[in-house]
C-alpha positions in Angstrom: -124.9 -145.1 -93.8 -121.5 -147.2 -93.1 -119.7 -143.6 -93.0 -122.3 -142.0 -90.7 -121.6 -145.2 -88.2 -117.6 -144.9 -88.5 -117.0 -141.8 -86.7 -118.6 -142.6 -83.2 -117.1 -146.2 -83.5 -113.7 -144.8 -83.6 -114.5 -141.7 -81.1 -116.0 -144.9 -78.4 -113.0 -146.4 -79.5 -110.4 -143.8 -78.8 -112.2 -143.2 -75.0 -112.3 -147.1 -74.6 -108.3 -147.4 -74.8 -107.6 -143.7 -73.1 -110.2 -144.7 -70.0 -108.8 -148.3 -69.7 -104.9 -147.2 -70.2 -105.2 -144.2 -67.4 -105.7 -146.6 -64.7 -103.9 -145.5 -61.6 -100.5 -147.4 -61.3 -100.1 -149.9 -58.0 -96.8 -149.7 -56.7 -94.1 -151.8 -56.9 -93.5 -154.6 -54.6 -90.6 -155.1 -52.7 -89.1 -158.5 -53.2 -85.5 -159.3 -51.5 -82.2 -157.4 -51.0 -79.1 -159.3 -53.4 -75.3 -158.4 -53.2 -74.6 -156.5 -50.4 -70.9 -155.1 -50.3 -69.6 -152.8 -48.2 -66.6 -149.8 -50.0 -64.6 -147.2 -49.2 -65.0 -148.3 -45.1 -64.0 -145.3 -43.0 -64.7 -143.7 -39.3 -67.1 -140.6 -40.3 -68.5 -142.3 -43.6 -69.2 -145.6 -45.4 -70.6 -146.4 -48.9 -72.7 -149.6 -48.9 -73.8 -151.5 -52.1 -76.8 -153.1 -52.4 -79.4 -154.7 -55.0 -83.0 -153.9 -54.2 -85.3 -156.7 -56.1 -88.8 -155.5 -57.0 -91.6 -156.3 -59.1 -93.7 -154.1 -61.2 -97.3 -155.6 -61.2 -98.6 -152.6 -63.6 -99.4 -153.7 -67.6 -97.1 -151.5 -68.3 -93.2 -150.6 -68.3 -91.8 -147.7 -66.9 -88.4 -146.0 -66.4 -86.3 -145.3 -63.0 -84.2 -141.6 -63.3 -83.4 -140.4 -60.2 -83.6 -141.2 -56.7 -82.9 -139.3 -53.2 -83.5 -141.1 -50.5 -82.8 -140.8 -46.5 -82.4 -144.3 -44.6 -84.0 -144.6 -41.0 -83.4 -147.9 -39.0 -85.3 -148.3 -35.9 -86.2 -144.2 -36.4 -82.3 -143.2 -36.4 -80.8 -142.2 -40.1 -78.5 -144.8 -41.3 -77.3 -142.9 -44.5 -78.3 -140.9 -47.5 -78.6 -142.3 -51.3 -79.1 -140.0 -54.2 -78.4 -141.6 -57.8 -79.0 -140.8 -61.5 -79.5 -143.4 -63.3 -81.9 -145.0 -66.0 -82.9 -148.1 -64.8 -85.7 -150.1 -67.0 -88.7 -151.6 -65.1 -90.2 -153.9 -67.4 -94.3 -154.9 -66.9 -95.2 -157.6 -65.1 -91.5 -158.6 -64.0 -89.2 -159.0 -61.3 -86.3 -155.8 -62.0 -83.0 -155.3 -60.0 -82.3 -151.4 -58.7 -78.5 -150.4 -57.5 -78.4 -148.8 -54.9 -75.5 -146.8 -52.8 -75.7 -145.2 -50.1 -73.6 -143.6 -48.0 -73.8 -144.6 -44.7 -73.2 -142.0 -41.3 -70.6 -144.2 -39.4 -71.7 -142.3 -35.9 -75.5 -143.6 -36.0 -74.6 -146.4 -37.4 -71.7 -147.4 -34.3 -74.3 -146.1 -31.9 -77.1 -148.4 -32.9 -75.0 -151.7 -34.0 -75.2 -153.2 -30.8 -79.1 -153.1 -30.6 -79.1 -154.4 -34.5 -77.1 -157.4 -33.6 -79.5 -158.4 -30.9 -82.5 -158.1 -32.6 -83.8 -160.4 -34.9 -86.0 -157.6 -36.7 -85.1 -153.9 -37.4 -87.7 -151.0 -38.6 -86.5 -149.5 -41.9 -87.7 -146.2 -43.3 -87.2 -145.0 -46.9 -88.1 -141.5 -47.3 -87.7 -139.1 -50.4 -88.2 -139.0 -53.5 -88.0 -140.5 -57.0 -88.1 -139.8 -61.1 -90.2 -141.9 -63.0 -91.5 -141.5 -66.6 -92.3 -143.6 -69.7 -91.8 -142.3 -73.3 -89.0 -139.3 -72.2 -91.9 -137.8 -69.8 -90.5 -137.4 -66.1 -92.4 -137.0 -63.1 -91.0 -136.7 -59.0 -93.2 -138.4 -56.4 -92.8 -138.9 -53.0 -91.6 -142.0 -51.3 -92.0 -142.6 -47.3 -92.0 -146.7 -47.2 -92.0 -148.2 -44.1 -91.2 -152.2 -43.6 -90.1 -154.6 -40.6 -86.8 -156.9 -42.0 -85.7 -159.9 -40.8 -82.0 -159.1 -40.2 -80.1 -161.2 -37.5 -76.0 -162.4 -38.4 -76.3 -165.4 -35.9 -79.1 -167.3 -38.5 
């Protein structure tokens, strides 16, 4: 009788954990920019360095390979980042992503004077990124859209 019982106890077992680990991910939340520097300064092209602080609200930890990303502010493109890296985002923590990006001096010169008098500026992200657990990789889109307080005066 007890072996009869055992096998759909472990089979409602296995779909229990494979139905409540599946859940679909919620993304990551954006939590502050940290250690902005500015190299290699020059008339066509910049490279700006800059620590992105998120949080991964998920149960579980995942891994950061690859970005490419296009940078609008205020709908004109600010610069291009594409990295390859392997950055760990641990569960349920606060995680720091370096990020470089290499700025177009020509857009940028064009729109400074209406970034200095605002007090907000629109920011676009859009491209794409690798992320995997376990040494399984997968590319998904990114188009992230947010209003920053930005203003040198404050």
């Amino acid at each position: 009788m007890k072996k009869a019982c055992l096998l759909p106890c472990l089979l409602f077992a296995v779909i229990f954990v494979f139905l409540t680990g599946c859940r679909e991910p919620q993304d990551l939340q954006f939590r502050s920019v940290k250690n902005l520097s500015v190299d290699d300064l020059g008339f066509n092209q910049s490279t700006l360095n800059a620590e992105l602080v998120y949080y991964n609200p998920n149960n579980f930890g995942l891994e950061l390979k690859r970005t490419d990303l296009a940078i609008y502010v205020d709908s004109t493109l600010l610069g291009h980042s594409v990295q390859d890296f392997q950055v760990k985002i641990p569960k349920r923590e606060e995680f720091t992503l370096p990020l470089k990006i290499n700025l177009d001096m020509k857009n940028l010169l064009k729109n400074s004077l209406f970034m200095l008098l605002n007090k907000e500026i629109s920011l676009h992200l859009v491209g794409k990124v690798k992320v995997g657990k376990a040494g399984v990789f997968k590319s998904f889109p990114i188009d992230y859209r947010t209003v920053q307080r930005f203003s040198l005066f404050d």
